[in-house]
C-alpha positions, 0 to 999 in steps of 0.5 A, spaced: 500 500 500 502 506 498 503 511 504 500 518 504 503 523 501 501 528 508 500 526 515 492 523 517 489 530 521 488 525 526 496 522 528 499 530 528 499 532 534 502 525 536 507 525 530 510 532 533 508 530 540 502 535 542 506 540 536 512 541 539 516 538 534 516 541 527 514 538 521 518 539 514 516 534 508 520 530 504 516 524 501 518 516 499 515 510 497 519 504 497 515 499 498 516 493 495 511 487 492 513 481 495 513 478 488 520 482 486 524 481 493 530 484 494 537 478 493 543 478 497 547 475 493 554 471 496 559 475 490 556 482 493 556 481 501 564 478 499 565 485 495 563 489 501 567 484 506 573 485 502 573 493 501 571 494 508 577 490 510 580 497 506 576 501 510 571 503 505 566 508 507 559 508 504 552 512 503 553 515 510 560 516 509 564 518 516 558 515 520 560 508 517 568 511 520 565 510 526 561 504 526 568 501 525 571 505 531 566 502 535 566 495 532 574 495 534 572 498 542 565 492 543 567 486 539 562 482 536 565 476 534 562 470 535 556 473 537 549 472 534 548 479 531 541 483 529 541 487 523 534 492 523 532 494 516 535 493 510 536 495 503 542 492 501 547 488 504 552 492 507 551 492 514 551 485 514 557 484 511 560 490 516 557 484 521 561 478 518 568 484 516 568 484 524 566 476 526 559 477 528 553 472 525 548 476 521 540 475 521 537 480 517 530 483 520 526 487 514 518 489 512 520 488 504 521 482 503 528 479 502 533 473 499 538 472 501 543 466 496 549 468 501 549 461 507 552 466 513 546 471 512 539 469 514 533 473 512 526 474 516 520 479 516 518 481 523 512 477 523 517 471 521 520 473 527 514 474 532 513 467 530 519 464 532 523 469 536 530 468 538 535 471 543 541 476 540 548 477 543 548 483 539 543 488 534 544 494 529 540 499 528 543 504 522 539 509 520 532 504 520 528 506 527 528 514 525 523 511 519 518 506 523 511 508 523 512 513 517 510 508 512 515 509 507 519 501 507 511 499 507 511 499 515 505 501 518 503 509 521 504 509 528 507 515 531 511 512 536 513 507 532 520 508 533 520 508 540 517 501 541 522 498 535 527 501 541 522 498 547 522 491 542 528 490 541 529 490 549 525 483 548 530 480 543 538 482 546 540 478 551 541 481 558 547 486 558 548 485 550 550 490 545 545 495 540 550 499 535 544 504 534 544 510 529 540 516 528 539 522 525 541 527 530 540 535 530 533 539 532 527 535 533 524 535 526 519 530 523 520 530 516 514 526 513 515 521 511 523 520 510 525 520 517 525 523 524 531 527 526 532 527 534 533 533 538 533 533 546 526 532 546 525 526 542 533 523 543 531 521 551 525 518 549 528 514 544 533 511 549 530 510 554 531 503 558 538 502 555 545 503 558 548 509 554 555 507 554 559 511 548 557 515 542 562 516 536 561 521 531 564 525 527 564 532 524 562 534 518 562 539 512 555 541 513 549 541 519 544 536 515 540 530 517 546 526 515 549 527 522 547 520 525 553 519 530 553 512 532 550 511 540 553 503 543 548 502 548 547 495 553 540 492 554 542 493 562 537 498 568 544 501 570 545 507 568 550 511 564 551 517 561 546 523 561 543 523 554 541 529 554 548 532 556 551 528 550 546 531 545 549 538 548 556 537 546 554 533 540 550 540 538 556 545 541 561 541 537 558 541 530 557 550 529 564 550 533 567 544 528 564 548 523 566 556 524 574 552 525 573 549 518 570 556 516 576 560 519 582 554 516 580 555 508 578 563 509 585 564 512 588 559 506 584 563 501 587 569 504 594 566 503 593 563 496 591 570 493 597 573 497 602 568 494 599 568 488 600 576 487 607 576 491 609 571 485 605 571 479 599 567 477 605 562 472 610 561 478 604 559 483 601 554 478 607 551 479 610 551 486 602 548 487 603 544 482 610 542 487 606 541 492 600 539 490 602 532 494 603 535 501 596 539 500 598 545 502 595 549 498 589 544 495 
C-alpha cells in the first residue's frame, strides 16, 4: 500500500508530540511487492567484506568511520548479531568484516543466496523469536511508523522498535544504534531527526555507554553519530548532556573549518600576487602532494 503523501489530521499532534516538534516534508515510497524481493547475493556481501577490510566508507560516509571505531572498542565476534532494516547488504557484511553472525530483520521482503546471512520479516520473527548477543540499528528506527519501507503509521513507532528490541538482546548485550541527530524535526515521511526532546525518549531503558561521531562539512540530517548502548537498568551517561556537546561541537567544528580555508584563501591570493599567477601554478603544482595549498 502506498503511504500518504501528508500526515492523517488525526496522528499530528502525536507525530510532533502535542506540536512541539516541527514538521518539514520530504516524501518516499519504497515499498516493495513481495513478488520482486530484494537478493543478497554471496559475490556482493564478499565485495563489501573485502573493501571494508580497506576501510571503505559508504552512503553515510564518516558515520560508517565510526561504526568501525566502535566495532574495534565492543567486539562482536562470535556473537549472534541483529541487523534492523535493510536495503542492501552492507551492514551485514560490516557484521561478518568484524566476526559477528548476521540475521537480517526487514518489512520488504528479502533473499538472501549468501549461507552466513539469514533473512526474516518481523512477523517471521514474532513467530519464532530468538535471543541476540548483539543488534544494529543504522539509520532504520528514525523511519518506523512513517510508512515509507511499507511499515505501518504509528507515531511512536520508533520508540517501541527501541522498547522491542529490549525483548530480543540478551541481558547486558550490545545495540550499535544510529540516528539522525540535530533539532527535533519530523520530516514526513523520510525520517525523524532527534533533538533533546525526542533523543531521551528514544533511549530510554538502555545503558548509554559511548557515542562516536564525527564532524562534518555541513549541519544536515546526515549527522547520525553512532550511540553503543547495553540492554542493562544501570545507568550511564546523561543523554541529554551528550546531545549538548554533540550540538556545541558541530557550529564550533564548523566556524574552525570556516576560519582554516578563509585564512588559506587569504594566503593563496597573497602568494599568488607576491609571485605571479605562472610561478604559483607551479610551486602548487610542487606541492600539490603535501596539500598545502589544495
Amino acid at each position: 500500500m502506498k503511504p500518504p503523501e501528508q500526515i492523517p489530521p488525526e496522528f499530528i499532534e502525536q507525530y510532533t508530540m502535542a506540536n512541539k516538534i516541527k514538521i518539514e516534508y520530504w516524501y518516499f515510497d519504497e515499498t516493495s511487492s513481495s513478488d520482486k524481493p530484494l537478493i543478497y547475493s554471496r559475490d556482493t556481501i564478499d565485495q563489501y567484506i573485502e573493501e571494508i577490510k580497506q576501510g571503505r566508507l559508504f552512503y553515510y560516509g564518516k558515520m560508517d568511520r565510526c561504526l568501525y571505531q566502535a566495532l574495534k572498542k565492543y567486539s562482536i565476534s562470535g556473537m549472534q548479531v541483529a541487523i534492523m532494516g535493510s536495503q542492501t547488504p552492507l551492514y551485514e557484511s560490516i557484521c561478518l568484516a568484524y566476526g559477528g553472525h548476521p540475521k537480517t530483520i526487514e518489512y520488504n521482503r528479502l533473499i538472501s543466496e549468501d549461507p552466513r546471512l539469514e533473512v526474516m520479516t518481523p512477523a517471521e520473527y514474532d513467530e519464532s523469536p530468538v535471543l541476540f548477543d548483539a543488534g544494529f540499528s543504522i539509520s532504520s528506527f528514525e523511519h518506523d511508523g512513517l510508512g515509507r519501507y511499507g511499515d505501518p503509521l504509528n507515531p511512536e513507532g520508533d520508540l517501541l522498535a527501541m522498547k522491542k528490541m529490549k525483548s530480543m538482546i540478551k541481558t547486558n548485550g550490545l545495540l550499535f544504534l544510529s540516528v539522525p541527530v540535530g533539532r527535533d524535526i519530523l520530516v514526513w515521511n523520510a525520517h525523524r531527526i532527534y533533538g533533546i526532546r525526542r533523543l531521551p525518549l528514544l533511549l530510554k531503558g538502555w545503558r548509554l555507554l559511548d557515542v562516536k561521531w564525527a564532524s562534518l562539512d555541513r549541519p544536515s540530517w546526515e549527522y547520525q553519530p553512532v550511540f553503543i548502548l547495553e540492554n542493562s537498568d544501570t545507568e550511564g551517561k546523561n543523554v541529554r548532556w551528550v546531545w549538548m556537546q554533540m550540538m556545541l561541537f558541530m557550529p564550533l567544528q564548523f566556524f574552525m573549518r570556516s576560519l582554516r580555508f578563509g585564512i588559506k584563501k587569504v594566503l593563496r591570493k597573497a602568494i599568488r600576487f607576491m609571485i605571479g599567477e605562472a610561478s604559483f601554478i607551479r610551486l602548487k603544482k610542487s606541492i600539490y602532494k603535501k596539500g598545502d595549498l589544495n
